[in-house]
The first five atom37 places (N, CA, C, CB, O) and aatype in JSON, in Angstrom:
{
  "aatype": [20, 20, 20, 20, 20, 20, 20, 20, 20, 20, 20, 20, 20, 20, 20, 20, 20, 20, 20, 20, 20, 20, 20, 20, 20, 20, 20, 20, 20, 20, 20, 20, 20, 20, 20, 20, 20, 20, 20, 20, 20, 20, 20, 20, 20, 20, 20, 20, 20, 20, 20, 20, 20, 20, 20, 20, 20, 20, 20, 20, 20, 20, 20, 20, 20, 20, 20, 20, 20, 20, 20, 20, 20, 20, 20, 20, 20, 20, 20, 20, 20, 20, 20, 20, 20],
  "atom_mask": [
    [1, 1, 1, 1, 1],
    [1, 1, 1, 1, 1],
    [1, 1, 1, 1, 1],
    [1, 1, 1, 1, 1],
    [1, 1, 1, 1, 1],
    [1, 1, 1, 1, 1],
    [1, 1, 1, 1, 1],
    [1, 1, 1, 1, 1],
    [1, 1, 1, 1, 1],
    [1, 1, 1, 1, 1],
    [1, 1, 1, 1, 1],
    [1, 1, 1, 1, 1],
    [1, 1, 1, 1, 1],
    [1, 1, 1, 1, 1],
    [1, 1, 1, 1, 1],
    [1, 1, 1, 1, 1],
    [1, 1, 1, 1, 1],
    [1, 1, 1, 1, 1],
    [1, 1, 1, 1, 1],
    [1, 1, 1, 1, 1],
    [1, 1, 1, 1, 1],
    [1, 1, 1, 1, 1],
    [1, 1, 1, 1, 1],
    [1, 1, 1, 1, 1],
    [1, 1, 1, 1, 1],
    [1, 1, 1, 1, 1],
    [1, 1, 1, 1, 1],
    [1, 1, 1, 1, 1],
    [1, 1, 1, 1, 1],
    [1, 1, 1, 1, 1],
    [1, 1, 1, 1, 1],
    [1, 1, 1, 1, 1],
    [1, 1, 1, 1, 1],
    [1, 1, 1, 1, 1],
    [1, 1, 1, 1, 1],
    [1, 1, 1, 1, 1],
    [1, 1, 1, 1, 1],
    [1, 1, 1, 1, 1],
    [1, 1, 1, 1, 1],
    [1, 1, 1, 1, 1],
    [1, 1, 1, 1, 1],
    [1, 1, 1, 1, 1],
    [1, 1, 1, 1, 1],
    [1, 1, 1, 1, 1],
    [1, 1, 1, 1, 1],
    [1, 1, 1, 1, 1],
    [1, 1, 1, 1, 1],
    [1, 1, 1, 1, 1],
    [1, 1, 1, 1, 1],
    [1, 1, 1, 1, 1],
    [1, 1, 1, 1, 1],
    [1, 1, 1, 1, 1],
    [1, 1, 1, 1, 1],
    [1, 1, 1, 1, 1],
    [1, 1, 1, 1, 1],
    [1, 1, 1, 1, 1],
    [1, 1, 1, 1, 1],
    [1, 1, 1, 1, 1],
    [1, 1, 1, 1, 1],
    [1, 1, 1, 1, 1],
    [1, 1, 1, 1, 1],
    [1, 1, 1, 1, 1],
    [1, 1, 1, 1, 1],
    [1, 1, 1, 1, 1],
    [1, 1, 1, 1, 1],
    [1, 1, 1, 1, 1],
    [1, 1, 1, 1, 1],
    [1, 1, 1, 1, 1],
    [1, 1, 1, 1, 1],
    [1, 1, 1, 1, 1],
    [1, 1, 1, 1, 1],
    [1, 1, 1, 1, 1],
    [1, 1, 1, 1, 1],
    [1, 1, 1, 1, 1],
    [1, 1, 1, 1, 1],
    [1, 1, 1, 1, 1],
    [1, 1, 1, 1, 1],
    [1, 1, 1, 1, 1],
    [1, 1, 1, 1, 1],
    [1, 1, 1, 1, 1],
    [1, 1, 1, 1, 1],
    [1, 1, 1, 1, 1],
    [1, 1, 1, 1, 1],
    [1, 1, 1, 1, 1],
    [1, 1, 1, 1, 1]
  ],
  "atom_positions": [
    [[0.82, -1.19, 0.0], [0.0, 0.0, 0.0], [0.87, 1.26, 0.0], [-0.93, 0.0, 1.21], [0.6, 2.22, -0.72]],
    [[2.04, 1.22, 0.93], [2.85, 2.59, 0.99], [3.51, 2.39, -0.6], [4.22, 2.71, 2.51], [3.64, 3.43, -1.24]],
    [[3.77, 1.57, -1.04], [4.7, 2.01, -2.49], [3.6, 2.37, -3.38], [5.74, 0.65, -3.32], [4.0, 3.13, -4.25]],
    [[2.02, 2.01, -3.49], [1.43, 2.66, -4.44], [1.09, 4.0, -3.68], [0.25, 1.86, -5.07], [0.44, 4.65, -4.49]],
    [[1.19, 4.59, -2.72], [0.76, 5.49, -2.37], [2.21, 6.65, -2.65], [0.11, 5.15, -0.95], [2.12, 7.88, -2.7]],
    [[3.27, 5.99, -2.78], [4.35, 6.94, -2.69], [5.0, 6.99, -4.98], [5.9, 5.98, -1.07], [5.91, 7.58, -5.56]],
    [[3.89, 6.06, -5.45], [3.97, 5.65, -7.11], [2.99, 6.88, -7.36], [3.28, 3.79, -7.74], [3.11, 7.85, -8.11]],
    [[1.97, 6.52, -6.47], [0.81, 7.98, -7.38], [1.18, 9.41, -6.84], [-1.28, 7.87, -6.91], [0.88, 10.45, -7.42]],
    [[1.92, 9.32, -5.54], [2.21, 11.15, -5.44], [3.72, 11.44, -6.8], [3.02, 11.73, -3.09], [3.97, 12.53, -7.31]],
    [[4.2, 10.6, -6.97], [5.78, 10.95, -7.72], [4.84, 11.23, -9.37], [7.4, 9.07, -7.7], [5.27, 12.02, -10.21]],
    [[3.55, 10.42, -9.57], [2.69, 10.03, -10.89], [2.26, 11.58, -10.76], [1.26, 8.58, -10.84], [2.35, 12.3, -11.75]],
    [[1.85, 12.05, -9.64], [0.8, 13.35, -9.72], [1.58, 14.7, -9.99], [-0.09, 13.56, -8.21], [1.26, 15.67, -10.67]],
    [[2.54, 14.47, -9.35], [3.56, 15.63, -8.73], [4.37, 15.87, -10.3], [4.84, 14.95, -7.12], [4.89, 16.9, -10.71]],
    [[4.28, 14.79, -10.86], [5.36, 15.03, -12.22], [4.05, 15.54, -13.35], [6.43, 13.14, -12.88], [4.53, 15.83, -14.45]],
    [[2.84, 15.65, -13.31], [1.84, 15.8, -14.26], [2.16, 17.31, -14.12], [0.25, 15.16, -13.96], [2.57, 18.03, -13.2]],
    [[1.72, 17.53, -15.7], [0.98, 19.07, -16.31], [2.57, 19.68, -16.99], [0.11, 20.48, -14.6], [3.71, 19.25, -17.07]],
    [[1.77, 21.03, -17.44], [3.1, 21.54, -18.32], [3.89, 22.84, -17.76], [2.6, 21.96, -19.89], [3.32, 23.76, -17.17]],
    [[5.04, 22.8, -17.99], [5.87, 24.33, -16.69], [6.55, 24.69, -17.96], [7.38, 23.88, -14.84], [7.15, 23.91, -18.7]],
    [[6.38, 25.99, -18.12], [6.84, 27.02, -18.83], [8.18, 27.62, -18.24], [5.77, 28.0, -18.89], [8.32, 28.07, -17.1]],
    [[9.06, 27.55, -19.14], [10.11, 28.67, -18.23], [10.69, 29.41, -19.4], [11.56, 27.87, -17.17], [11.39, 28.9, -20.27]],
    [[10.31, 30.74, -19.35], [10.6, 31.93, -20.57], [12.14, 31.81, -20.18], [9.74, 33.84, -20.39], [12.72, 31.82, -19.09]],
    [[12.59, 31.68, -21.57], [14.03, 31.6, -21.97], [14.59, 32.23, -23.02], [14.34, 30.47, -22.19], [14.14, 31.72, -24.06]],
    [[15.8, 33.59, -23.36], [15.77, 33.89, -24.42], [16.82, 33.25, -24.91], [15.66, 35.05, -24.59], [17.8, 32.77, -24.33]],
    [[16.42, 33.32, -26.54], [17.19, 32.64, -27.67], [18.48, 33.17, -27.59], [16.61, 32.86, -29.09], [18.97, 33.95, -26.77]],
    [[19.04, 32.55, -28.72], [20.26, 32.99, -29.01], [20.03, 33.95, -30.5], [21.3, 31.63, -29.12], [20.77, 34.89, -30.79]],
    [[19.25, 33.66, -31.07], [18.81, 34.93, -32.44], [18.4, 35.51, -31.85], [17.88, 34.86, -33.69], [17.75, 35.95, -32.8]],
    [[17.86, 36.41, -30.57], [17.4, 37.31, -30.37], [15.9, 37.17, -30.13], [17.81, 38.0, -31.2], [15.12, 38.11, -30.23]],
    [[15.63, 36.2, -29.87], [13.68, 36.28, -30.01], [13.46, 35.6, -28.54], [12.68, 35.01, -31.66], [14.23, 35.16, -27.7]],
    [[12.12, 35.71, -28.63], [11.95, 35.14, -27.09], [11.54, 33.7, -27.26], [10.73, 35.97, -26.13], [11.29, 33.22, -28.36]],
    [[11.49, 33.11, -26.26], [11.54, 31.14, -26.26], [11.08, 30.88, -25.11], [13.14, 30.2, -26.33], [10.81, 31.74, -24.27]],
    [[10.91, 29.36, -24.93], [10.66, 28.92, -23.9], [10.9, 27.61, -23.68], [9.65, 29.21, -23.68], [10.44, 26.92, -24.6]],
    [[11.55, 26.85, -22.64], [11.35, 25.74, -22.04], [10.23, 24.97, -21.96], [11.63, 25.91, -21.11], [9.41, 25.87, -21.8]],
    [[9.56, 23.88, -21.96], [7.94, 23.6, -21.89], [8.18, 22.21, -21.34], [6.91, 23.66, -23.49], [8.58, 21.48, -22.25]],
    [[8.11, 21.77, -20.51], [7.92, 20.3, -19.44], [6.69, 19.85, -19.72], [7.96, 20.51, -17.68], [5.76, 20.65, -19.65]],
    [[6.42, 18.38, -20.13], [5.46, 18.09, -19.58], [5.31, 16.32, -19.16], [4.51, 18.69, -20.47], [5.1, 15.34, -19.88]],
    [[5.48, 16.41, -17.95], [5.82, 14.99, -17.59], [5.1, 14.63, -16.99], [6.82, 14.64, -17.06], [4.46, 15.46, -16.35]],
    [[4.79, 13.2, -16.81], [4.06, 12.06, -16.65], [3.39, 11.26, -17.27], [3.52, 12.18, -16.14], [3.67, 11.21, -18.47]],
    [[2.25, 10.29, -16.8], [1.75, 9.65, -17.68], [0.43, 10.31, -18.1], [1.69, 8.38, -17.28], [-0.12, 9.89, -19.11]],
    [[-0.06, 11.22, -17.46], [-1.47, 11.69, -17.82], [-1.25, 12.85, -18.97], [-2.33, 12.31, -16.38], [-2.13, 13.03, -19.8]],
    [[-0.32, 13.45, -18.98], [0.31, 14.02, -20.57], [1.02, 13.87, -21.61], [0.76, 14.7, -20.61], [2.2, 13.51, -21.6]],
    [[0.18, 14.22, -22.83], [1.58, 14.06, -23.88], [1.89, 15.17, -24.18], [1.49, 13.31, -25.24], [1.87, 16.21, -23.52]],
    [[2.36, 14.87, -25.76], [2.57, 16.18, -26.79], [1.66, 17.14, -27.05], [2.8, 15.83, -28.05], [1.86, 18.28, -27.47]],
    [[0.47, 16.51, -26.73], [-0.71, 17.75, -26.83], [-0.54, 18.87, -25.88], [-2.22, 17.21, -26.52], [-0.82, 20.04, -26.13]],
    [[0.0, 18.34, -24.6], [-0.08, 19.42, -23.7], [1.06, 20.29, -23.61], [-0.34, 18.97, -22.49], [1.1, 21.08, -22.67]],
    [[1.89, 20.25, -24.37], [3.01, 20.63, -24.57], [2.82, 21.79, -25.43], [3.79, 19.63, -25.02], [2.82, 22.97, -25.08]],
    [[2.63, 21.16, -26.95], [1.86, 22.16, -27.81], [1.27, 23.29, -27.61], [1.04, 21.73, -28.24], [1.7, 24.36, -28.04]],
    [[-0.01, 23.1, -26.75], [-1.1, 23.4, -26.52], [-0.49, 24.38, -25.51], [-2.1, 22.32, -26.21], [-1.05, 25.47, -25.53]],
    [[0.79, 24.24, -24.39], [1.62, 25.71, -23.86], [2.23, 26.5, -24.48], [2.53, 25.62, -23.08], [2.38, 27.72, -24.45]],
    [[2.81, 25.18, -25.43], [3.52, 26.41, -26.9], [2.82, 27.82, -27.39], [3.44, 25.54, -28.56], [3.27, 28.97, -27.35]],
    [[1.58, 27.32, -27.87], [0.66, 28.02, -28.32], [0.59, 29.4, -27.43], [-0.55, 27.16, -28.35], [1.13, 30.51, -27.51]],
    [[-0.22, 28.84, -26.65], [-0.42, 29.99, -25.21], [0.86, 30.83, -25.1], [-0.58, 29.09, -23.5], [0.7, 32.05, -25.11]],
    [[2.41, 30.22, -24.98], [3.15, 31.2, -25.12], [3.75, 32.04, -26.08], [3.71, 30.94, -24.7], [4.3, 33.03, -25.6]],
    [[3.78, 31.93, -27.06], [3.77, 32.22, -28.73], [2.38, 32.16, -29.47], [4.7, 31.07, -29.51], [2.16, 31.51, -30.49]],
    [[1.4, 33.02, -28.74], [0.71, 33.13, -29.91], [0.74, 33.5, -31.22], [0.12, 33.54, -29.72], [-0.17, 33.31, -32.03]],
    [[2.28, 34.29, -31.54], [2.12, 34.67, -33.33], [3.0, 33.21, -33.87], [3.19, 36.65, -34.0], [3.68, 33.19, -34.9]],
    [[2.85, 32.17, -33.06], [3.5, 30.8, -33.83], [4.74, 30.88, -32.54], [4.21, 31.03, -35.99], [4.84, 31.42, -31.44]],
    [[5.98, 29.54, -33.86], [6.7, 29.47, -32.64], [7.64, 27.85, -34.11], [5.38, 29.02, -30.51], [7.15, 27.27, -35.08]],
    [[8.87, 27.77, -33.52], [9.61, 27.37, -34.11], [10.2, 26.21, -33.35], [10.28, 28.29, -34.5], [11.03, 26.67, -32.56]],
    [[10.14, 25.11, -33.28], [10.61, 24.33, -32.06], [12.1, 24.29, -32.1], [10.04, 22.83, -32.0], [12.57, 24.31, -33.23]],
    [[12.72, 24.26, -31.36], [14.21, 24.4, -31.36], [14.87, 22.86, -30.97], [14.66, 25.65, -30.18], [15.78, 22.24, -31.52]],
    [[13.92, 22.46, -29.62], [14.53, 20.79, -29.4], [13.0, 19.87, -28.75], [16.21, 20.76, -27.81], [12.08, 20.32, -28.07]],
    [[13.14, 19.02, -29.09], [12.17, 18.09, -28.85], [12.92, 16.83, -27.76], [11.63, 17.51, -30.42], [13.96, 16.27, -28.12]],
    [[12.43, 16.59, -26.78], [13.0, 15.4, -25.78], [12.44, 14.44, -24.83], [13.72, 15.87, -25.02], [12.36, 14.74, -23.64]],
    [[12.1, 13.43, -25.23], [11.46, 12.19, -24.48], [11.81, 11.61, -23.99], [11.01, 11.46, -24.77], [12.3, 10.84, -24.82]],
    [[12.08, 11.13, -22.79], [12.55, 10.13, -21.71], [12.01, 9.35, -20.75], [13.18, 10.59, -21.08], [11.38, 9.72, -19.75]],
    [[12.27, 8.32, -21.07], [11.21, 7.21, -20.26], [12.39, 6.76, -18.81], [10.69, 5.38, -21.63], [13.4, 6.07, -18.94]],
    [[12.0, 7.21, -17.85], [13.0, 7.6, -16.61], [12.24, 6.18, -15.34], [12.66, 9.86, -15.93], [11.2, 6.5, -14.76]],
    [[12.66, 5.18, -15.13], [12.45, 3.8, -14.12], [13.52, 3.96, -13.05], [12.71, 2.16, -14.95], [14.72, 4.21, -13.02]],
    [[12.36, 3.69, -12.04], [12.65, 3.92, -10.51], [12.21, 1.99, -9.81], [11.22, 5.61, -9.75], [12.13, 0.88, -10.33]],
    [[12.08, 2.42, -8.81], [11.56, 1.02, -8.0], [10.26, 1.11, -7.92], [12.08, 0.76, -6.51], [9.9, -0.06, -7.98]],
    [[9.05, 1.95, -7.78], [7.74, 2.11, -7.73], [7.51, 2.27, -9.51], [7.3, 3.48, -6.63], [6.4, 2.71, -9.81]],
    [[8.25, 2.03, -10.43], [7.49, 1.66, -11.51], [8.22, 3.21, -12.75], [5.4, 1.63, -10.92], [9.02, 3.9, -12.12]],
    [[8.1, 3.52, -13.68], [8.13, 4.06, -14.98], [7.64, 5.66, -15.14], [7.26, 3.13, -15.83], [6.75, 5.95, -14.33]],
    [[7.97, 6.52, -15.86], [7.54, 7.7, -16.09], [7.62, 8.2, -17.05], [7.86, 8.35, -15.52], [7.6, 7.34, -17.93]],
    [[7.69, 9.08, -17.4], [8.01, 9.77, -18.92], [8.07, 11.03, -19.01], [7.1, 9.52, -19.94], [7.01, 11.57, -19.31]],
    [[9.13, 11.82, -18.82], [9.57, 13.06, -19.61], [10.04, 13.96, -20.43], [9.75, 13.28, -19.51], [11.07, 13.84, -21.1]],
    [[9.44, 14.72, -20.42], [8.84, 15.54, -22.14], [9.45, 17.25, -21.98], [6.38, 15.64, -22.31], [9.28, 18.07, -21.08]],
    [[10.21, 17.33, -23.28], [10.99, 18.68, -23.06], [10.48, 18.93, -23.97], [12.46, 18.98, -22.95], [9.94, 18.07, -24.67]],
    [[10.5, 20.59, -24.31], [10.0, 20.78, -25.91], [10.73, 22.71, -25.37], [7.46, 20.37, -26.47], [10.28, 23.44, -24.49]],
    [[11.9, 22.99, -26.28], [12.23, 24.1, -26.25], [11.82, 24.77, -27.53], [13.47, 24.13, -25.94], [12.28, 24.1, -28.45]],
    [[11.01, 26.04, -28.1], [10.64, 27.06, -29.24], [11.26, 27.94, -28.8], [9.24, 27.48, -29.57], [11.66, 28.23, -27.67]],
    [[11.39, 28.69, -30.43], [11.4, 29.72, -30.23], [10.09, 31.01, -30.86], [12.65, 29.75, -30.57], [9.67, 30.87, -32.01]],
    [[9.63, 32.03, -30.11], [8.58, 32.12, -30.9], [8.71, 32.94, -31.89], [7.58, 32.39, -30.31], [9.82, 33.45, -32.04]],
    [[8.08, 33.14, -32.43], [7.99, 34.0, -33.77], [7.69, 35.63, -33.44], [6.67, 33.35, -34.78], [6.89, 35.94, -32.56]],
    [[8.14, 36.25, -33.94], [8.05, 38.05, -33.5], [7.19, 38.84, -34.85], [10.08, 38.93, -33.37], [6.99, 40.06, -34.82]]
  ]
}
């Protein structure tokens, strides 16, 4: 019971997407975009892209990692743009 209870807080705690405004190296503005766990994918990633670049946005790096512990599997999701000016 304690390892699924200590599997779904690490499952919960790693969900949703974190923005961290980052500037480029051309000069434009960018961003970092996380979105890890199992209850997100690429949609939710996107879908911050968007929100932070609304005039578009250029992806700069894309990164998936499937990261195993002892309570079981995860998956994290990088996605750096840059946006469009």
């Amino acid at each position: 019971m304690r390892r699924s209870a200590i599997l779904l807080t690490v499952l919960l705690a790693g969900c949703g997407a974190t923005v961290k405004p980052t500037p480029m190296t051309n000069g434009r503005d960018g961003a970092v975009i996380s979105c890890d766990g199992l209850l997100y994918n690429w949609k939710i990633c996107d879908t911050a892209a968007r929100k932070t670049c609304p005039r578009g946005y250029d992806v700069v790096d894309r990164e998936e990692k499937k990261n195993h512990t002892d309570y079981g599997s995860y998956t994290t999701r990088k996605l750096v743009v840059s946006c469009r000016q």
